[in-house]
C-alpha positions in Angstrom: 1.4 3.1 -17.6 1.2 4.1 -21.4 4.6 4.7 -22.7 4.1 8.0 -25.6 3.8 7.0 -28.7 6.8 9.2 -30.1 9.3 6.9 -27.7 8.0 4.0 -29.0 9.0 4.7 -32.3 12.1 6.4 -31.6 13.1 3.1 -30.1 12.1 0.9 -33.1 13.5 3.2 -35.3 17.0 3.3 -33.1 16.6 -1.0 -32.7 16.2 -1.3 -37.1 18.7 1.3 -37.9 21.0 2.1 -35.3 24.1 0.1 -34.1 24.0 -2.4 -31.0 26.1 0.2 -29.3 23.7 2.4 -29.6 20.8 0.1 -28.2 23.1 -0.5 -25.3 23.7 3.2 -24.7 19.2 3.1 -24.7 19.3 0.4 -22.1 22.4 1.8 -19.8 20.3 5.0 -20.0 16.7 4.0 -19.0 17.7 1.2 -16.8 17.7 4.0 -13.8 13.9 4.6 -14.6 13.1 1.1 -14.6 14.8 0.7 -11.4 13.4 3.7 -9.7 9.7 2.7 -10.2 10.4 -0.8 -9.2 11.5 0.6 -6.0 8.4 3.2 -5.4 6.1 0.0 -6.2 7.6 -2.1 -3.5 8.1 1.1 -1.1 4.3 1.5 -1.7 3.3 -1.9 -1.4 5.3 -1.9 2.0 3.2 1.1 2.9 0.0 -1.1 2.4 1.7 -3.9 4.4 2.3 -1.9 7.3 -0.8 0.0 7.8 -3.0 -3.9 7.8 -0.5 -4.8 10.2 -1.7 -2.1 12.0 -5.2 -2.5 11.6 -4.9 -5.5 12.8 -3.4 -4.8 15.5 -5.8 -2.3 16.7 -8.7 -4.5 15.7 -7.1 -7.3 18.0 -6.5 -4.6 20.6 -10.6 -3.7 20.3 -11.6 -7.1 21.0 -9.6 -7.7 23.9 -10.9 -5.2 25.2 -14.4 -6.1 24.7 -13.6 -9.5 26.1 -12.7 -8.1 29.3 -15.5 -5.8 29.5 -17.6 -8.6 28.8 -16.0 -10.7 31.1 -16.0 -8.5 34.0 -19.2 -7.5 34.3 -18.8 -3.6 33.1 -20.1 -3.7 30.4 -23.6 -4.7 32.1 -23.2 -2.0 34.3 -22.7 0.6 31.8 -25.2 -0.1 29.7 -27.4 -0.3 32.4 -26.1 2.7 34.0 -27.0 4.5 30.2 -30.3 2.4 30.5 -31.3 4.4 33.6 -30.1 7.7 32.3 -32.2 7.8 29.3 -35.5 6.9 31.5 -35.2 9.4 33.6 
């Protein structure tokens, strides 16, 4: 993010010629923005977290599942079941 150029000099200008009371006043009054996008980064990088999770979940859930078809046998009779459908 690109802080405007215009708040970046009324901070230097308020650091050189304004009191330490006033600088404190600057702090007390952006730490709430600081704060807030701190919390929006992690809620979105929760986001992120959660919907892997449940990719791989569902991925996991998709192999199983091919496992078993494999395993019993249906899968063989499907495909050969499609096999002799598209012959005829």
């Amino acid at each position: 993010m690109a802080w405007p150029s215009w708040l970046l000099l009324w901070v230097s200008w308020s650091i050189d010629y304004v009191d330490l009371n006033y600088f404190e006043y600057l702090f007390w009054l952006f730490l709430p923005i600081f704060v807030a996008h701190e919390i929006v980064e992690a809620y979105h990088s929760g986001c992120n977290w959660v919907s892997l999770t449940w990719l791989r979940k569902e991925n996991a859930a998709l192999r199983r599942r091919q496992v078993y078809l494999q395993n019993s046998g249906l899968a063989n009779d499907l495909q050969s079941l499609l096999r002799n459908r598209s012959e005829s």
